[in-house]
C-alpha positions in Angstrom: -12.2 -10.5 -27.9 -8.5 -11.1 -27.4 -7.1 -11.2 -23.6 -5.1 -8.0 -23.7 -8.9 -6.6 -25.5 -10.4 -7.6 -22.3 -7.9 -6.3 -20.0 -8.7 -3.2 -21.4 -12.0 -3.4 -20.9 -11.5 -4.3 -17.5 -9.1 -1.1 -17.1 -11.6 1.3 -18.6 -14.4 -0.2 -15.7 -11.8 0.9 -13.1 -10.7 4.2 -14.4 -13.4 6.3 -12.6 -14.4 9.7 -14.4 -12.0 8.8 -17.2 -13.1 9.0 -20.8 -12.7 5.9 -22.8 -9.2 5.4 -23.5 -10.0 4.9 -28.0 -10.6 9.2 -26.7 -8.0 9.9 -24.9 -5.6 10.2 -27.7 -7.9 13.6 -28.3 -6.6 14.6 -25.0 -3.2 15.1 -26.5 -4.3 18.0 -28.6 -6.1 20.0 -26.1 -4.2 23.7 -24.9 -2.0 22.8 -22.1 -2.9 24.3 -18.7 -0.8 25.0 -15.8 2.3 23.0 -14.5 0.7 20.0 -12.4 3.0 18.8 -9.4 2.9 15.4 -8.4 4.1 13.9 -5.5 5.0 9.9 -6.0 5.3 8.2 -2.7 5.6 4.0 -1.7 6.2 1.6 0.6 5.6 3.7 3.5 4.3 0.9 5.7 3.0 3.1 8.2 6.3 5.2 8.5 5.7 8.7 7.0 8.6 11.0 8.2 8.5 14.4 8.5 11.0 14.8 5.9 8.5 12.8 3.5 5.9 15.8 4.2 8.2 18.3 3.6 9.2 17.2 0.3 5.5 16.7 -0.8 4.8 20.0 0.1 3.1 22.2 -2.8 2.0 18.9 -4.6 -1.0 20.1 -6.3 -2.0 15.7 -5.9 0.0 13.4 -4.4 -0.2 9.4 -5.7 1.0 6.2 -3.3 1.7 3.1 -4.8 0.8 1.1 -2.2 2.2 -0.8 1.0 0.9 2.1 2.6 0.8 0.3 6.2 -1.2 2.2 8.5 -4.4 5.0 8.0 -3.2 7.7 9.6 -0.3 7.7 6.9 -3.4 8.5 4.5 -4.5 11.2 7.0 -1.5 12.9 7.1 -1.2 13.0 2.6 -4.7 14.5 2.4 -4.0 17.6 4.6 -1.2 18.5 2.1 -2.8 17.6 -1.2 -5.8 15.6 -2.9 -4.8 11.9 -2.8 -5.0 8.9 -4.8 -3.6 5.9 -3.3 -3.9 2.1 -4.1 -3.2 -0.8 -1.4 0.2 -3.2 -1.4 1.0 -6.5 -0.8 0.9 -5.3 3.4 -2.2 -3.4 3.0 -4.9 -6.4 4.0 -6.2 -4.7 7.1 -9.9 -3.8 7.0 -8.8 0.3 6.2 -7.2 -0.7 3.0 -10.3 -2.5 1.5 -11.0 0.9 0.1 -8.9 1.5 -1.8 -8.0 -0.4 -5.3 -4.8 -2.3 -6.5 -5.0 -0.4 -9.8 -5.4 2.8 -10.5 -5.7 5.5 -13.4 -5.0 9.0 -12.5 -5.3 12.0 -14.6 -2.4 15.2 -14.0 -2.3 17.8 -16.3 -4.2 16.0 -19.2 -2.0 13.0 -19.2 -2.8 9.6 -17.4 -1.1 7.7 -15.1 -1.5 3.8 -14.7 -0.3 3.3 -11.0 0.1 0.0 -9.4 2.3 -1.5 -6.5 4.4 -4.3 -8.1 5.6 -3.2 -11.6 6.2 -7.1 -12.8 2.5 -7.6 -12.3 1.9 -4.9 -15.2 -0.6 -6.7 -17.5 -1.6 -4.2 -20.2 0.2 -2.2 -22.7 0.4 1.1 -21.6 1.2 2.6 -24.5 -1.6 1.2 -26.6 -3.7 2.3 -23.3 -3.1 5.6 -23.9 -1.3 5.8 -20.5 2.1 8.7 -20.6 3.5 6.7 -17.1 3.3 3.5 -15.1 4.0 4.2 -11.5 5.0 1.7 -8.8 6.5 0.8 -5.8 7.2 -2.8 -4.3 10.9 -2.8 -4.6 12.0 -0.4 -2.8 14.5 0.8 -5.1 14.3 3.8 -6.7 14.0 3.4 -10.7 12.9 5.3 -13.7 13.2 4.7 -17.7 11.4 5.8 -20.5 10.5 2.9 -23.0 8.2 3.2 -26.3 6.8 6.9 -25.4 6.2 5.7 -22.1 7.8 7.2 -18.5 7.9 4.2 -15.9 9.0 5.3 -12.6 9.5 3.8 -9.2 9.6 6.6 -6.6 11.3 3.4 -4.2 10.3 3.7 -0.3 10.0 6.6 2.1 9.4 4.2 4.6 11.8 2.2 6.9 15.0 1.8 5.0 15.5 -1.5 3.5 19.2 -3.2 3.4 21.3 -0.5 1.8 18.9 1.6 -0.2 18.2 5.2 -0.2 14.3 6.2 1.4 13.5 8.5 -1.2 10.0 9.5 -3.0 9.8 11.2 -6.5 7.8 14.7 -7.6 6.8 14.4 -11.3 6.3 18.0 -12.9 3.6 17.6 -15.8 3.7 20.7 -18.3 3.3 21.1 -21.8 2.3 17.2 -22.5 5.7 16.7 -20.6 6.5 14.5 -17.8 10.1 15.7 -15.5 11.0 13.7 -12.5 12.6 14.5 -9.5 13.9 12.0 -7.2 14.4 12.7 -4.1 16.3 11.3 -1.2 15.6 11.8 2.1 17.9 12.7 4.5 17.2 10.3 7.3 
């Protein structure tokens, strides 16, 4: 078994509720439901404005990418919308044990790979079967499409960082399509 072979092993053991991912090219042809909303939110590290709820209001499931910096942060995402967070670099506290540094989420019958630092990516996410790679670490807001694959950085709604906007992303999932929306905060 080659490396990246074992990697995806090791994704598919992580990827709770998830059907293998040789299937999940089968997903692609089932009837499209609903428009899912996403709200994409890093780097918080413990800061979550009020302007940060706002704009995550009506998110149908919210994902952070990590450096989430304090529990009640998580608190406040789950009253607005089901949450799937992994923990950042700052996340070592004994509350962020919990939750994973990788993550596969499903929205609207496409999967997500999320992870905090986007260099540390170790798996083809196209071959995965994976229609985004979502992460944080930088700060800085970013997203490009490359080989059928959406990679998007929603940068930091936290406290601002040099000269960067604090913004967060809503990705829009309909029809086997991803849209994003970024989003700057008015702070």
């Amino acid at each position: 078994m080659g490396e990246e072979d074992e990697v995806l092993v090791l994704a598919r053991s992580l990827v709770r509720g998830a059907p293998s991912f040789a299937s999940m090219a089968s997903l692609e042809t089932t009837t499209a439901g609903p428009p899912v909303n996403v709200g994409v939110i890093s780097d918080t590290h413990g800061l979550l404005r009020p302007e940060a709820l706002a704009a995550l209001a009506g998110s149908d499931l919210i994902i952070h990418a990590g450096d989430i910096g304090a529990p009640d942060v998580i608190t406040a995402l789950e009253r607005i919308a089901p949450l799937h967070a992994i923990r950042g670099n700052v996340d070592r506290a004994d509350w962020a044990l919990r939750f994973p540094e990788t993550l596969a989420v499903e929205a609207g019958g496409l999967w997500l790979w999320v992870l905090h630092d986007g260099a540390a990516l170790d798996l083809d996410p196209s071959r995965a079967g994976f229609a985004a790679v979502i992460c944080g670490h930088s700060h800085k807001p970013a997203q490009e499409r490359s080989d059928g694959v959406l990679y998007l950085n929603p940068g930091s709604a936290g406290p601002r960082r040099f000269r960067l906007p604090v913004t967060l992303a809503r990705l829009t999932v309909a029809n086997r399509e991803l849209q994003v929306e970024m989003i700057e905060l008015q702070v």
